[in-house]
Predicted model as a PDB file, atoms N, CA, C, CB and O in Angstrom, pLDDT in the B-factor column:
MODEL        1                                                                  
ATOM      1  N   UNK A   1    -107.514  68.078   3.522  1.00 84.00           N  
ATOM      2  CA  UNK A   1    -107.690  66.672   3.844  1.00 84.00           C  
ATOM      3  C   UNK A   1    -107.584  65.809   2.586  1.00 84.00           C  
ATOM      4  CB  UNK A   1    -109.040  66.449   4.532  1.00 84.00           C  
ATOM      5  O   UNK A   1    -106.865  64.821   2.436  1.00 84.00           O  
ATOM      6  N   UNK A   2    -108.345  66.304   1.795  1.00 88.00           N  
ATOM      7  CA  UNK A   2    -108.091  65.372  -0.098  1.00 88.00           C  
ATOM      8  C   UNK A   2    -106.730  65.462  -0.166  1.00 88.00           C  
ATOM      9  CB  UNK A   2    -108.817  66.286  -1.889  1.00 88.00           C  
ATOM     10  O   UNK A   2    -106.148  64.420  -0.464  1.00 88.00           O  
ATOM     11  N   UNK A   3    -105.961  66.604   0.069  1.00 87.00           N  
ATOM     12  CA  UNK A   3    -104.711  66.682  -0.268  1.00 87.00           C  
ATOM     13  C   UNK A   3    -104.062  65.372   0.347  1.00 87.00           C  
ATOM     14  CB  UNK A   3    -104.122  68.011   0.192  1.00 87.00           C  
ATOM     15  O   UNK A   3    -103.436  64.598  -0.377  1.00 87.00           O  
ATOM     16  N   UNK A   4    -104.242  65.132   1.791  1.00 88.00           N  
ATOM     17  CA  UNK A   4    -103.048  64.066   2.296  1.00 88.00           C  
ATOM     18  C   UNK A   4    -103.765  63.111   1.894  1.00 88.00           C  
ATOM     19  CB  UNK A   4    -102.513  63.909   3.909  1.00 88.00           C  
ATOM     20  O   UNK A   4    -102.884  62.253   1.844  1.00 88.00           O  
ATOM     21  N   UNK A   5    -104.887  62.481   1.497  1.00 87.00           N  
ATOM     22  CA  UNK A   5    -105.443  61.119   1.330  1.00 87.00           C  
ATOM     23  C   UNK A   5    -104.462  61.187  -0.376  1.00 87.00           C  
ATOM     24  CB  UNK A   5    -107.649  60.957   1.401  1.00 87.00           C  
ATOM     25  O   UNK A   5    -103.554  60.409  -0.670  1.00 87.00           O  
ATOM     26  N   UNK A   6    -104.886  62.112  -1.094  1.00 89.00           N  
ATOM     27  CA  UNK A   6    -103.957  61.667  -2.788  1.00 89.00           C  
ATOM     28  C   UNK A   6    -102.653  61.415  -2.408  1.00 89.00           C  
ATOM     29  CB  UNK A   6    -103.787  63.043  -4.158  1.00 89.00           C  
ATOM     30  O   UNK A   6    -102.170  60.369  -2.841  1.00 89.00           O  
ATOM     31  N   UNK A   7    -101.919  62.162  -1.658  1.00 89.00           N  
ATOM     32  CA  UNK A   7    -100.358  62.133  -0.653  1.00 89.00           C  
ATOM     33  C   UNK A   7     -99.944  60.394  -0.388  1.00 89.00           C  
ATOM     34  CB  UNK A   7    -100.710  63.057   1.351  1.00 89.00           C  
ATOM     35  O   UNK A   7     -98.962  59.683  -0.598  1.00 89.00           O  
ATOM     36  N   UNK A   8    -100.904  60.274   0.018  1.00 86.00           N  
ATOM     37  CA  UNK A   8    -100.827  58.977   1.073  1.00 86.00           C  
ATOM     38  C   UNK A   8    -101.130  57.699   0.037  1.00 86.00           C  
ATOM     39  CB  UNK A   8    -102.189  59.072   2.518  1.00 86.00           C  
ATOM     40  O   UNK A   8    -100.643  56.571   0.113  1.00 86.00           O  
ATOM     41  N   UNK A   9    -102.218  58.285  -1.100  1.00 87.00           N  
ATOM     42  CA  UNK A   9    -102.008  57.119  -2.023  1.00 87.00           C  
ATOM     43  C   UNK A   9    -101.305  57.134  -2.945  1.00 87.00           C  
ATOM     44  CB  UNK A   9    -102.902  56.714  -2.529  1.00 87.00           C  
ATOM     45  O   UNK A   9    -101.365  56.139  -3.667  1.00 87.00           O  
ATOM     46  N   UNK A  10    -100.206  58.399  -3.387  1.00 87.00           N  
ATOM     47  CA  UNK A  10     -99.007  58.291  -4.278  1.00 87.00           C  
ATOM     48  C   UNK A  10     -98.151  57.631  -3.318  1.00 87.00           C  
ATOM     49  CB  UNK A  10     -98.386  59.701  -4.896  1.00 87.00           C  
ATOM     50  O   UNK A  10     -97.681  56.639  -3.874  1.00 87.00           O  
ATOM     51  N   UNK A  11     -97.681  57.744  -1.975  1.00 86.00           N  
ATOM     52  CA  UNK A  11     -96.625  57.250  -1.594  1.00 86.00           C  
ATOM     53  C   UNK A  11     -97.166  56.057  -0.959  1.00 86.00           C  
ATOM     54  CB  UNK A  11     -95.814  58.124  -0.831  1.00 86.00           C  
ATOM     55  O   UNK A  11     -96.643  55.848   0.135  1.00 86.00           O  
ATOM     56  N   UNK A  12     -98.083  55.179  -1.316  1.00 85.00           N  
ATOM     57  CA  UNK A  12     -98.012  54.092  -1.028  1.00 85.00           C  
ATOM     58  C   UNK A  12     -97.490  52.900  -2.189  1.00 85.00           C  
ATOM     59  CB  UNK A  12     -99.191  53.983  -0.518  1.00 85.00           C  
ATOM     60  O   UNK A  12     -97.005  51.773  -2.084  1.00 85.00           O  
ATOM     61  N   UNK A  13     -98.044  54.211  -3.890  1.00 85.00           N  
ATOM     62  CA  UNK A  13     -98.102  53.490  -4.773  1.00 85.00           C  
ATOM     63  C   UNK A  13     -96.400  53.379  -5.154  1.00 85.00           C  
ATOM     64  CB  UNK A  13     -99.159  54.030  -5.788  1.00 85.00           C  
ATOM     65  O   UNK A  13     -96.178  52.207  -5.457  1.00 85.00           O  
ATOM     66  N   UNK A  14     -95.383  54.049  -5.221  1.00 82.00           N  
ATOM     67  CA  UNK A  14     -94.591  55.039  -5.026  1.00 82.00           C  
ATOM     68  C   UNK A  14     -93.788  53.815  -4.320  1.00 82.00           C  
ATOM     69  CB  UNK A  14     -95.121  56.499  -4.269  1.00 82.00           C  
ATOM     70  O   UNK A  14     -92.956  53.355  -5.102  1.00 82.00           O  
ATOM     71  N   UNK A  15     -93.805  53.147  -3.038  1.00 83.00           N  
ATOM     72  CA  UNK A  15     -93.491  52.314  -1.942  1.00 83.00           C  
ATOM     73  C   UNK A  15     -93.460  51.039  -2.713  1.00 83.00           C  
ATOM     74  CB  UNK A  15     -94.519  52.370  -0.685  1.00 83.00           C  
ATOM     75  O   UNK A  15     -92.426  50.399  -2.906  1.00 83.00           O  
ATOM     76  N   UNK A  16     -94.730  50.674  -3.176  1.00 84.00           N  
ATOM     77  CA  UNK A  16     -94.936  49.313  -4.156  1.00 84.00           C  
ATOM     78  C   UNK A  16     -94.510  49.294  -5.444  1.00 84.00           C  
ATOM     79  CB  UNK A  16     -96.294  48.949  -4.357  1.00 84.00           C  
ATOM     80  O   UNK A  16     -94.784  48.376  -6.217  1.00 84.00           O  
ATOM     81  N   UNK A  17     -93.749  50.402  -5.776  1.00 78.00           N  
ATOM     82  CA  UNK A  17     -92.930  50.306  -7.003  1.00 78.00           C  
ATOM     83  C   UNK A  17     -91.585  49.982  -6.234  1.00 78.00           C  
ATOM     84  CB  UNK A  17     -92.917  51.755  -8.037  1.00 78.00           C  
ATOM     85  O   UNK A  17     -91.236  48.961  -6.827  1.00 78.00           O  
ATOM     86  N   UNK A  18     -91.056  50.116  -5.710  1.00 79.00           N  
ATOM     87  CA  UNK A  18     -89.894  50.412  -5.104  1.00 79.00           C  
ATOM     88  C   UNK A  18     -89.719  48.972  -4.553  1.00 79.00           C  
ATOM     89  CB  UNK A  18     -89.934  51.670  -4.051  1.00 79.00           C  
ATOM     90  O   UNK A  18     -88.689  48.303  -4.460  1.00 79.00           O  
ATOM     91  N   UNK A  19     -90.656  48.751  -4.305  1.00 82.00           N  
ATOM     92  CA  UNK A  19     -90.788  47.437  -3.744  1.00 82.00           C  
ATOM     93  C   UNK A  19     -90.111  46.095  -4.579  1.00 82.00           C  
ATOM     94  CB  UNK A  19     -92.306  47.260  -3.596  1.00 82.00           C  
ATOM     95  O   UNK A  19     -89.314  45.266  -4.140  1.00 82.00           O  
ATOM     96  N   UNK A  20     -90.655  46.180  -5.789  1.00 87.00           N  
ATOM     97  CA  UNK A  20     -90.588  45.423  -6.956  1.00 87.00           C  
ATOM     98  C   UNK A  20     -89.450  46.119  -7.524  1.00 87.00           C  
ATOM     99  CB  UNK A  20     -91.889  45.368  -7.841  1.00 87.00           C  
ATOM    100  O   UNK A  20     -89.762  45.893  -8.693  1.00 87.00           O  
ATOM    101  N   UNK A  21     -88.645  46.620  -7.598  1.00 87.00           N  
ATOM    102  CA  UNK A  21     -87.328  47.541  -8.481  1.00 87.00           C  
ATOM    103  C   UNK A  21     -86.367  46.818  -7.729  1.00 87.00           C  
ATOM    104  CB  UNK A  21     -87.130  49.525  -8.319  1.00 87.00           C  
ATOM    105  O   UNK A  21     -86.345  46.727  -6.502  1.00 87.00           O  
ATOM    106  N   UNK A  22     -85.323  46.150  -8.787  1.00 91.00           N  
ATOM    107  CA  UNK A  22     -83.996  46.041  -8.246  1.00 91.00           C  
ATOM    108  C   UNK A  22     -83.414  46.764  -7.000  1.00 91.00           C  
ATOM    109  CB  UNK A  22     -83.249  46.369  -9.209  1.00 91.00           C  
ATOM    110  O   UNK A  22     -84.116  47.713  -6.652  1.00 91.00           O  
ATOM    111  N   UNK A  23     -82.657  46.622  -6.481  1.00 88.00           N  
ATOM    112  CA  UNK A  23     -81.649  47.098  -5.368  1.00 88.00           C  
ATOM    113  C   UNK A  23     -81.303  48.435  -5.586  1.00 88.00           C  
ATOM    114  CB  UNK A  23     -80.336  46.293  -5.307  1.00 88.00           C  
ATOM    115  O   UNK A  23     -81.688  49.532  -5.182  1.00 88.00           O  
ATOM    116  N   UNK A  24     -80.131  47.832  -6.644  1.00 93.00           N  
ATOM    117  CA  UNK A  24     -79.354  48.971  -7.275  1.00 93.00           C  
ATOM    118  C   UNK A  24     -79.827  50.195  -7.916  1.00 93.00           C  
ATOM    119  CB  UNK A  24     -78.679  48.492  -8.155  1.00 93.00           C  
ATOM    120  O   UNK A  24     -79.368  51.325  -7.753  1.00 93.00           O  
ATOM    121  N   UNK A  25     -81.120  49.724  -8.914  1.00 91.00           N  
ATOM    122  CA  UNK A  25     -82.346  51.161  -9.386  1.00 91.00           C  
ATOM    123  C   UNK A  25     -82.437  51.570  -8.138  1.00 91.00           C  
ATOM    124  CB  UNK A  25     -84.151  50.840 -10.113  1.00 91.00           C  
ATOM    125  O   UNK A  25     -82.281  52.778  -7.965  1.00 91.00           O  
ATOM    126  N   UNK A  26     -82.680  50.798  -7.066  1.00 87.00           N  
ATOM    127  CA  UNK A  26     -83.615  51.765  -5.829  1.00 87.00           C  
ATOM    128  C   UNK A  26     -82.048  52.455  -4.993  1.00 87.00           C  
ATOM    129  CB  UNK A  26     -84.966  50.355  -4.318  1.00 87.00           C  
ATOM    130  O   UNK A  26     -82.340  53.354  -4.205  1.00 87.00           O  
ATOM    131  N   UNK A  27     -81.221  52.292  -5.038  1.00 91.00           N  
ATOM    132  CA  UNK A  27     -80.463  52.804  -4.163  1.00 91.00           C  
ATOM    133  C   UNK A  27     -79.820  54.107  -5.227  1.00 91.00           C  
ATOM    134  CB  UNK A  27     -79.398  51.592  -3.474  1.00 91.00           C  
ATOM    135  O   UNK A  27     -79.591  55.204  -4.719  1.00 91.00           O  
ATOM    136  N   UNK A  28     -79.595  53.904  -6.515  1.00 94.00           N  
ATOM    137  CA  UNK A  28     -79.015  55.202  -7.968  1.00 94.00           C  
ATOM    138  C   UNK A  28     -80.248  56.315  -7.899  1.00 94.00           C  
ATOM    139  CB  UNK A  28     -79.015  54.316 -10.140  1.00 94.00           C  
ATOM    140  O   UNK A  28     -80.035  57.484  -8.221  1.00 94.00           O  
ATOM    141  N   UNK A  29     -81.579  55.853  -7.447  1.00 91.00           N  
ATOM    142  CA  UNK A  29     -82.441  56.905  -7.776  1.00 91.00           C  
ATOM    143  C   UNK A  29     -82.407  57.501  -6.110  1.00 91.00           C  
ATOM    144  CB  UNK A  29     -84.086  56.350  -8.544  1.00 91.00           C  
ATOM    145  O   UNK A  29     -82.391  58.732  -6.095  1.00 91.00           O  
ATOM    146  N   UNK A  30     -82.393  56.841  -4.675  1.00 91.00           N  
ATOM    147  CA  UNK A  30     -82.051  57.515  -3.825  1.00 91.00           C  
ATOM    148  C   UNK A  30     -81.224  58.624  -3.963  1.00 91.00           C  
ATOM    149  CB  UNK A  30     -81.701  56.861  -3.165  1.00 91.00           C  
ATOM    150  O   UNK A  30     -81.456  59.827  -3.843  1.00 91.00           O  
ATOM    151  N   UNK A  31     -79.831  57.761  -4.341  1.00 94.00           N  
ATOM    152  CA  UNK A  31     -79.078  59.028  -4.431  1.00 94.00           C  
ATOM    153  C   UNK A  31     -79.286  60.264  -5.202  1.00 94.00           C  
ATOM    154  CB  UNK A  31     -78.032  58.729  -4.761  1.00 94.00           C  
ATOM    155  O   UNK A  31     -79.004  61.408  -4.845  1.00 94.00           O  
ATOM    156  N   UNK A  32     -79.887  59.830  -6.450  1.00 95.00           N  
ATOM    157  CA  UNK A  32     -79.987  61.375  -7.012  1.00 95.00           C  
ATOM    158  C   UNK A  32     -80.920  62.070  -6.952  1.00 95.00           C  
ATOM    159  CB  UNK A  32     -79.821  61.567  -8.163  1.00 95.00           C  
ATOM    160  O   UNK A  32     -81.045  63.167  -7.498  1.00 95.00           O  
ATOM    161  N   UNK A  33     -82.055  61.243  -5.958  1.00 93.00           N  
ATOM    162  CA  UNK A  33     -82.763  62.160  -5.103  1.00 93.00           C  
ATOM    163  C   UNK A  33     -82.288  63.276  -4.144  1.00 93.00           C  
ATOM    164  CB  UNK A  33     -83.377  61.445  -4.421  1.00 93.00           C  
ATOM    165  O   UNK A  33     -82.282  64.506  -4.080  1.00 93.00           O  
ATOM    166  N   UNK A  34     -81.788  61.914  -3.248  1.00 95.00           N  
ATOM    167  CA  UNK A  34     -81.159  63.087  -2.270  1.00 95.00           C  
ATOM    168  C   UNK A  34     -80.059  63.965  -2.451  1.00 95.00           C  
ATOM    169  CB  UNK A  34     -80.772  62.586  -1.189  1.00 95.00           C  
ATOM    170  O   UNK A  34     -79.521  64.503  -1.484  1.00 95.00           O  
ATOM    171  N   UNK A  35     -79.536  64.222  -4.092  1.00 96.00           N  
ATOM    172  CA  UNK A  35     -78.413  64.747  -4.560  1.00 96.00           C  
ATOM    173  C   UNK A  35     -79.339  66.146  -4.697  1.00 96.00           C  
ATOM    174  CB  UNK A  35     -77.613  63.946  -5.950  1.00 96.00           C  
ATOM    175  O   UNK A  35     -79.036  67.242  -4.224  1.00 96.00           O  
ATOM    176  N   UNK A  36     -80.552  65.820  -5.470  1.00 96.00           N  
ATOM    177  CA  UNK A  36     -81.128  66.889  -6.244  1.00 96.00           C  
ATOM    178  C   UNK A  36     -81.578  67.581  -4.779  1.00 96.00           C  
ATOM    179  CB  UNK A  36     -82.436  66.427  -7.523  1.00 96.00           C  
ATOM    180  O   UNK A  36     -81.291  68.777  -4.743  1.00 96.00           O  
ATOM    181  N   UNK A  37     -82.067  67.194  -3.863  1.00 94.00           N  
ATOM    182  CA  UNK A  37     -82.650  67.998  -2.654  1.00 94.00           C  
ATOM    183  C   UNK A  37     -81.713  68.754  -1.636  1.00 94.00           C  
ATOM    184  CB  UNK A  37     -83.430  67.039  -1.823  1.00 94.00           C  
ATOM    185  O   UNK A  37     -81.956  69.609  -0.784  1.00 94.00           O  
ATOM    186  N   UNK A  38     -80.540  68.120  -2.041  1.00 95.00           N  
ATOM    187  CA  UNK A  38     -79.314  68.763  -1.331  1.00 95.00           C  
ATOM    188  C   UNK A  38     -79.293  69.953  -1.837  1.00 95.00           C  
ATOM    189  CB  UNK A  38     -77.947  68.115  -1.495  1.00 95.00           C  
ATOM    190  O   UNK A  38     -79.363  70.897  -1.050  1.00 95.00           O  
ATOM    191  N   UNK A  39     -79.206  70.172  -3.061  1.00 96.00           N  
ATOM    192  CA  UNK A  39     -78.974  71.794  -4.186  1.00 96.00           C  
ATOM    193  C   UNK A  39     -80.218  72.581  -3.641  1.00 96.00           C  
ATOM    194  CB  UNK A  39     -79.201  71.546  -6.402  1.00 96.00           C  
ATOM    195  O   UNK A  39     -80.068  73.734  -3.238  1.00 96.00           O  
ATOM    196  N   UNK A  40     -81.274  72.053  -3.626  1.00 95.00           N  
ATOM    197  CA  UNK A  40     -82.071  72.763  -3.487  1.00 95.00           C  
ATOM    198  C   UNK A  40     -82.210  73.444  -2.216  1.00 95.00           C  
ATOM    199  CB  UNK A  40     -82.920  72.218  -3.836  1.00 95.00           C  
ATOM    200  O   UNK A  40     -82.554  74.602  -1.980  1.00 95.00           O  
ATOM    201  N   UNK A  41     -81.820  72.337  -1.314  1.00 93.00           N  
ATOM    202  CA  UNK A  41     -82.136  73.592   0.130  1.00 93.00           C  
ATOM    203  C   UNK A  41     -80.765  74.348  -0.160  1.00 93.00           C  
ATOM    204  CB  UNK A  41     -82.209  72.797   2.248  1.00 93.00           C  
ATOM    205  O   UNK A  41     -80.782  75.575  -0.064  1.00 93.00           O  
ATOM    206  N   UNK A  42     -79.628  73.736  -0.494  1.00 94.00           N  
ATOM    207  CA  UNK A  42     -78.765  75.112  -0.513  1.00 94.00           C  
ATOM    208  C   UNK A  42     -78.482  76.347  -1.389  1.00 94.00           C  
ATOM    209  CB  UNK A  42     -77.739  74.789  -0.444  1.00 94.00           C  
ATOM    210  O   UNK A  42     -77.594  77.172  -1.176  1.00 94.00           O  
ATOM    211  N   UNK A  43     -79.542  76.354  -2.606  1.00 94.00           N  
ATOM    212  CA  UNK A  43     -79.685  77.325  -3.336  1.00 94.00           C  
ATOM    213  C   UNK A  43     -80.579  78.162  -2.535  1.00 94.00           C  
ATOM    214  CB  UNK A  43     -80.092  76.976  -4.620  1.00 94.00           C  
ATOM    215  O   UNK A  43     -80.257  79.349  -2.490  1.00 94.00           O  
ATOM    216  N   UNK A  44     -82.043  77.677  -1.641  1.00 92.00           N  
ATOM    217  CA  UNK A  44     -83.122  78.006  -0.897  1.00 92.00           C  
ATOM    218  C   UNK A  44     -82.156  78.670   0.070  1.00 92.00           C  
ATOM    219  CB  UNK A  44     -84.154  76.807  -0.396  1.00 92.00           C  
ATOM    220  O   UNK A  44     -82.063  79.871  -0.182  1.00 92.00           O  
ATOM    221  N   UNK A  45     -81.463  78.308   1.019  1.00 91.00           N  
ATOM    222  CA  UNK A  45     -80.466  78.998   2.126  1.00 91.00           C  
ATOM    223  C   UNK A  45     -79.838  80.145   1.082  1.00 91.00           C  
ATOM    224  CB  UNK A  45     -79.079  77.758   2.906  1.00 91.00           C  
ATOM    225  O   UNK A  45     -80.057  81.356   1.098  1.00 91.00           O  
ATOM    226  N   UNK A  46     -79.311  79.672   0.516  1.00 88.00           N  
ATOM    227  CA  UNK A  46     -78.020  81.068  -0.496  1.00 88.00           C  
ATOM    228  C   UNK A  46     -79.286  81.659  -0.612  1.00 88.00           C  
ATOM    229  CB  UNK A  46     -76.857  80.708  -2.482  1.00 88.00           C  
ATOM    230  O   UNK A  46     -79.219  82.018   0.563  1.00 88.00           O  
ATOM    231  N   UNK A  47     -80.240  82.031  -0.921  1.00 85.00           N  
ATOM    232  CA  UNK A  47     -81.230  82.926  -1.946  1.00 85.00           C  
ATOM    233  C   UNK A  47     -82.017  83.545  -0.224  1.00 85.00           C  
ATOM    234  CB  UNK A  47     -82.636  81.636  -3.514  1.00 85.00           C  
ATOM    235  O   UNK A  47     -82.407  84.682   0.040  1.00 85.00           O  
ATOM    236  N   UNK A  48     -82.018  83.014   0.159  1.00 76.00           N  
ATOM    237  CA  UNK A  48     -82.646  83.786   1.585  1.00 76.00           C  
ATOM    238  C   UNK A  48     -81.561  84.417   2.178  1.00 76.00           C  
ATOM    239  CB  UNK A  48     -83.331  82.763   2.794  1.00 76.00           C  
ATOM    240  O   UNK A  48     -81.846  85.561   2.533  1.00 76.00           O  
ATOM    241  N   UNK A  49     -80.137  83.999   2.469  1.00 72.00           N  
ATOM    242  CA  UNK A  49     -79.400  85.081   3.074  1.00 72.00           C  
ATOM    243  C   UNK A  49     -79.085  85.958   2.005  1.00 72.00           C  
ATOM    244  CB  UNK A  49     -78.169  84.652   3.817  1.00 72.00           C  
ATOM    245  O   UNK A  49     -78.786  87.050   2.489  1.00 72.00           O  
ATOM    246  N   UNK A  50     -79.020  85.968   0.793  1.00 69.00           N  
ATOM    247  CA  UNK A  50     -78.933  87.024  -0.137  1.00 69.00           C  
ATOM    248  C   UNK A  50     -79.671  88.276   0.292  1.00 69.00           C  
ATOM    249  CB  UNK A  50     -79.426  86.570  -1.415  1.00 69.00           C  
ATOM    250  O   UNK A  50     -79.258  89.335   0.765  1.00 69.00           O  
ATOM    251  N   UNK A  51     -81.392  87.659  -0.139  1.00 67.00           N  
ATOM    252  CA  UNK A  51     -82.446  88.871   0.195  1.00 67.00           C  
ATOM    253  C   UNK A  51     -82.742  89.510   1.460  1.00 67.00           C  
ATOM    254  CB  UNK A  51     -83.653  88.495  -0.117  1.00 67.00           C  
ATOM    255  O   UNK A  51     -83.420  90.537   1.486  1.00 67.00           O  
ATOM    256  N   UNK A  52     -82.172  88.847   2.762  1.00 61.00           N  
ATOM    257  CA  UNK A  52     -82.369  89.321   3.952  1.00 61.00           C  
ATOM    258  C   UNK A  52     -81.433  90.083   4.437  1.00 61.00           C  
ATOM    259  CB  UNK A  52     -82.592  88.472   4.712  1.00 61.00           C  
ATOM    260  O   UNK A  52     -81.628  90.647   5.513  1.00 61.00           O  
ATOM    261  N   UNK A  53     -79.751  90.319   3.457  1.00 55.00           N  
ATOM    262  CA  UNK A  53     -78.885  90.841   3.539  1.00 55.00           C  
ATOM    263  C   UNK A  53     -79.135  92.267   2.980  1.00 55.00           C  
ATOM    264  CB  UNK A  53     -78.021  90.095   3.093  1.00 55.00           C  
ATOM    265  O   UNK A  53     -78.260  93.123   3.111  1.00 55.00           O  
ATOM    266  N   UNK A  54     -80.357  92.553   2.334  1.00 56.00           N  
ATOM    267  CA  UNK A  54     -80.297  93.683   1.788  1.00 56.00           C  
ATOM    268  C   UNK A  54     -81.338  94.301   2.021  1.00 56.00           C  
ATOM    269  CB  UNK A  54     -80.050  93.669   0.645  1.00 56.00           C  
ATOM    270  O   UNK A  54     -81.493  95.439   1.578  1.00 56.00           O  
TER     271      UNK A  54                                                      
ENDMDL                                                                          
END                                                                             
C-alpha cells in the first residue's frame, strides 16, 4: 500500500513537471521513452523464447 501512495505521488509530481515543459521536451522525451521500452520488451521476449527453447 506505501508502495502505490509513493507511486501515485511520483507520478503526480512527474505530471506537474510535464505540465510546465515545453511541447517539444515533452514529446523528444516521450519518444525516447517509448523507444527505450520498445528494446526492452523485445530483448525480454528474445531472452524468454531463448530459455524456454532449451
Amino acid at each position: 500500500m506505501l508502495f502505490l501512495v509513493a507511486a501515485l505521488m511520483l507520478l503526480g509530481v512527474v505530471l506537474g513537471t510535464v505540465a510546465h515543459a515545453p511541447l517539444t521536451f515533452t514529446a523528444v522525451a516521450a519518444v525516447v521513452i517509448a523507444v527505450w521500452l520498445g528494446i526492452f520488451a523485445f530483448r525480454e521476449r528474445h531472452s524468454r523464447r531463448r530459455t524456454s527453447a532449451h
